[in-house]
Each structure stands twice: as structure tokens, then as C-alpha cells.
C-alpha positions as CSV (number, residue, x, y, z in Angstrom):
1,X,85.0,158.0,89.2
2,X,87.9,157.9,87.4
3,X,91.4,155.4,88.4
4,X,94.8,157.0,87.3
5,X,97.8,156.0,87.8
6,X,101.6,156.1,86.5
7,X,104.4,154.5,85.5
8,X,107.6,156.0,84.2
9,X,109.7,153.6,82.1
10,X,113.4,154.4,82.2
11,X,116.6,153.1,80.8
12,X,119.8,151.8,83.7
13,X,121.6,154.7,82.4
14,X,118.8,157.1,83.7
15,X,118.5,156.0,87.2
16,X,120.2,156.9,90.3
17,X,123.2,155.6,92.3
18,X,120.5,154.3,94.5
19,X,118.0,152.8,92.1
20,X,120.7,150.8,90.0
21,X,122.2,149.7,94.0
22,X,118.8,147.8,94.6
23,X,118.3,146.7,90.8
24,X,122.1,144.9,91.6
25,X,120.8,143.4,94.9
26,X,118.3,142.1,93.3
27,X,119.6,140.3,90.2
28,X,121.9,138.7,92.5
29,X,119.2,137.4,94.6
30,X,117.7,135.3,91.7
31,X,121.2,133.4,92.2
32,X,119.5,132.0,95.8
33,X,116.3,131.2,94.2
34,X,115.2,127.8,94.8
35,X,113.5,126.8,91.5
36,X,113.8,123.5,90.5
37,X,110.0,123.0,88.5
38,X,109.6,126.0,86.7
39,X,113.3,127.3,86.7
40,X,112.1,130.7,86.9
41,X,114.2,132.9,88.9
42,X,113.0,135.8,91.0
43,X,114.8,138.0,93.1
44,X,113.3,141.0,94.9
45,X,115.4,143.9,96.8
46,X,113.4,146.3,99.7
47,X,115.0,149.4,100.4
48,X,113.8,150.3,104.2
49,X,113.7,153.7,105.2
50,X,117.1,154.5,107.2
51,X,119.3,152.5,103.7
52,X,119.0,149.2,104.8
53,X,118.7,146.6,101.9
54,X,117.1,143.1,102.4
55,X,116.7,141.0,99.5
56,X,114.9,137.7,98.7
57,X,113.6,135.1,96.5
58,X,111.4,132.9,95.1
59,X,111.4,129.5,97.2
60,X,109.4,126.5,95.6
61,X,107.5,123.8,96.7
62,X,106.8,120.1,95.2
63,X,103.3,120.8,96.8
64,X,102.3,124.0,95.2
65,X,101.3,127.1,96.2
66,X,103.5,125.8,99.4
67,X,105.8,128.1,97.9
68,X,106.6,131.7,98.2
69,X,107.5,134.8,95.7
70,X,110.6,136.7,95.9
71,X,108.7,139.9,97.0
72,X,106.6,138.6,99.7
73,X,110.1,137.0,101.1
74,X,112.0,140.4,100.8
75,X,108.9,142.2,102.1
76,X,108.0,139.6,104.7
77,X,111.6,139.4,106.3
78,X,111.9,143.1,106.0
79,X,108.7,143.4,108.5
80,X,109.5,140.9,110.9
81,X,113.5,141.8,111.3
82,X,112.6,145.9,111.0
83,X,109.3,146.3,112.3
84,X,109.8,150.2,113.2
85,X,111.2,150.9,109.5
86,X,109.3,151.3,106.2
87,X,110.2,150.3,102.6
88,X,110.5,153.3,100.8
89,X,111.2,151.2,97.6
90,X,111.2,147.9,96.4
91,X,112.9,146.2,92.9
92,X,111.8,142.9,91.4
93,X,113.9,140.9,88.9
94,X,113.6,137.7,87.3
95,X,115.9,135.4,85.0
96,X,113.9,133.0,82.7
97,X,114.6,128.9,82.2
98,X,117.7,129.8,80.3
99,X,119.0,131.6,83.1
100,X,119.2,135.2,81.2
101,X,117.9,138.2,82.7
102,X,114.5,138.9,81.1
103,X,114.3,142.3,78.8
104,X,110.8,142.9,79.9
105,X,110.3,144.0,83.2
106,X,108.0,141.1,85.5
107,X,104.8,142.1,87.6
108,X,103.9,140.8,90.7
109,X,101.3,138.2,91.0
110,X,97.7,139.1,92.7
111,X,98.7,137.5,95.8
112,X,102.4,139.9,96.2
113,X,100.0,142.8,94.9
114,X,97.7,142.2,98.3
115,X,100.6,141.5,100.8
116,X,102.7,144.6,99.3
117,X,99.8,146.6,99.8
118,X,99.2,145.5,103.1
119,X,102.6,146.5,103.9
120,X,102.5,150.3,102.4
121,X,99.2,150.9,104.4
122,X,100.7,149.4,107.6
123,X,103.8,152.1,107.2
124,X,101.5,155.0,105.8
125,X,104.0,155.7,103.1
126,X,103.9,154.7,99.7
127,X,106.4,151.6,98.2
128,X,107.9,152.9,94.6
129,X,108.2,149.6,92.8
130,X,111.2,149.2,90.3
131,X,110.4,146.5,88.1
132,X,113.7,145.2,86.2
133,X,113.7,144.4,82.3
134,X,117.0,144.6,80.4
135,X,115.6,147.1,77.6
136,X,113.4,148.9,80.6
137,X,112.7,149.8,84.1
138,X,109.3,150.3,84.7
139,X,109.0,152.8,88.2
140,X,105.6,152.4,90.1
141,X,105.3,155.2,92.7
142,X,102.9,153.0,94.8
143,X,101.7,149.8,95.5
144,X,98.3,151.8,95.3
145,X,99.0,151.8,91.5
146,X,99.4,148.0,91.3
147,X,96.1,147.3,93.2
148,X,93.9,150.3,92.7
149,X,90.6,148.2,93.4
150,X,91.6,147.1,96.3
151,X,90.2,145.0,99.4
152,X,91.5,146.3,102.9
153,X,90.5,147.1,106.0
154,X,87.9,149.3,105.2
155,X,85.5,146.5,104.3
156,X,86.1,144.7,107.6
């Protein structure tokens, strides 16, 4: 058996209109990140199926893991306030403990991986994942692609 898989990596001046909307909603969600231990800033932007953008953010917790990623927030809110839509595509950023936008794009943790592909087999259509770097974009066409051993339903 093999696992394949793909990621293009693109510059800002290569995306569309669209892509480089969400990339924007995104970076300025990492201003509404509450981060006061690691000072690590995380903003994540969903873009639901009819347009819609919803955006969130890391949110910290003095009692760890009491607190929650930027993508599960965007993802989270985005299911509960839009139940009937899906996310067609979703863009992480982050800022690092000097407050500048990183030049490498960040991954999402094991945990996001699981709830984001929760959420793309719960629509039936595939999540493309921009993740944001200053020098690069890397686009994932699927969450599938993040997770590809995955545990779902199917062992239940």
C-alpha cells in the first residue's frame, strides 16, 4: 500500500484574490489571540462554502491544555454558527514571541489534525489548508493529507 499525498508551495504573489482574502483574515486574527505564556500568536481563517469567513484564535489557559488552537476555534465556531455549510478552505497563521509574522509556514498540532478531519468527513468535501509563511504558502488539498493514518469512524 502506498500513502501519497501533495502540497504545492506558492509565493503571495501567486495566489488568488480569494486565497490572499483569507491569508489577511487570518494574520489579523493573531491580533485577538490570547497568549500571555508562550506569546505565540495563532490566527486561523475558514472559508465556508456560500463566502462566508469566520476567523479565530489561539486562547490560553494558566491550567494547560485548558486552552484551545486557533483552528479548532475557527473550525469549531464555523460548525456550530453554520451547521448546513461546509469549509471549503481554511488558512493558519502564526506570529512568534517577537510579534513578527513567521517565514515558515506552521502545522497544525495532532489534536487540530483529528478535529479538522472530523469536520471534512462530516461535510463530505475536502478542506484545502493554506498554511502561511512569509517566504511560502504551503496549499494542502485535504485534511486527508495532514492525517493520512487516520482513526475515525470506521473503527467504532
Amino acid at each position: 500500500m502506498d500513502i501519497l499525498f501533495s502540497i504545492d508551495i506558492k509565493k503571495e504573489k501567486e495566489l488568488t484574490l480569494k486565497e490572499l482574502t483569507l491569508i489577511d483574515e487570518a494574520r489579523r486574527a493573531t491580533y485577538r489571540s490570547y497568549a500571555p505564556y508562550s506569546h505565540f500568536s495563532v490566527g486561523a481563517a475558514a472559508e465556508l462554502e456560500d463566502g462566508t469567513i469566520v476567523t479565530g484564535s489561539n486562547q490560553e489557559n494558566a491550567a494547560y491544555p485548558s486552552g484551545l488552537c486557533a483552528e479548532r476555534t475557527a473550525v469549531f465556531y464555523a460548525n456550530s454558527r453554520y451547521p448546513d455549510l461546509s469549509i471549503r478552505r481554511l488558512c493558519i497563521v502564526a506570529r512568534d514571541t517577537e510579534g513578527k509574522f513567521l517565514s515558515r509556514p506552521i502545522s497544525p498540532c495532532g489534536a487540530c489534525r483529528q478535529a479538522l478531519l472530523e469536520s471534512e468527513q462530516r461535510s463530505g468535501k475536502p478542506i484545502e489548508v493554506l498554511l502561511y509563511g512569509t517566504d511560502s504558502i504551503y496549499i494542502i488539498h485535504s485534511i486527508q493529507d495532514l492525517l493520512p493514518l487516520c482513526f475515525d469512524e470506521s473503527f467504532l
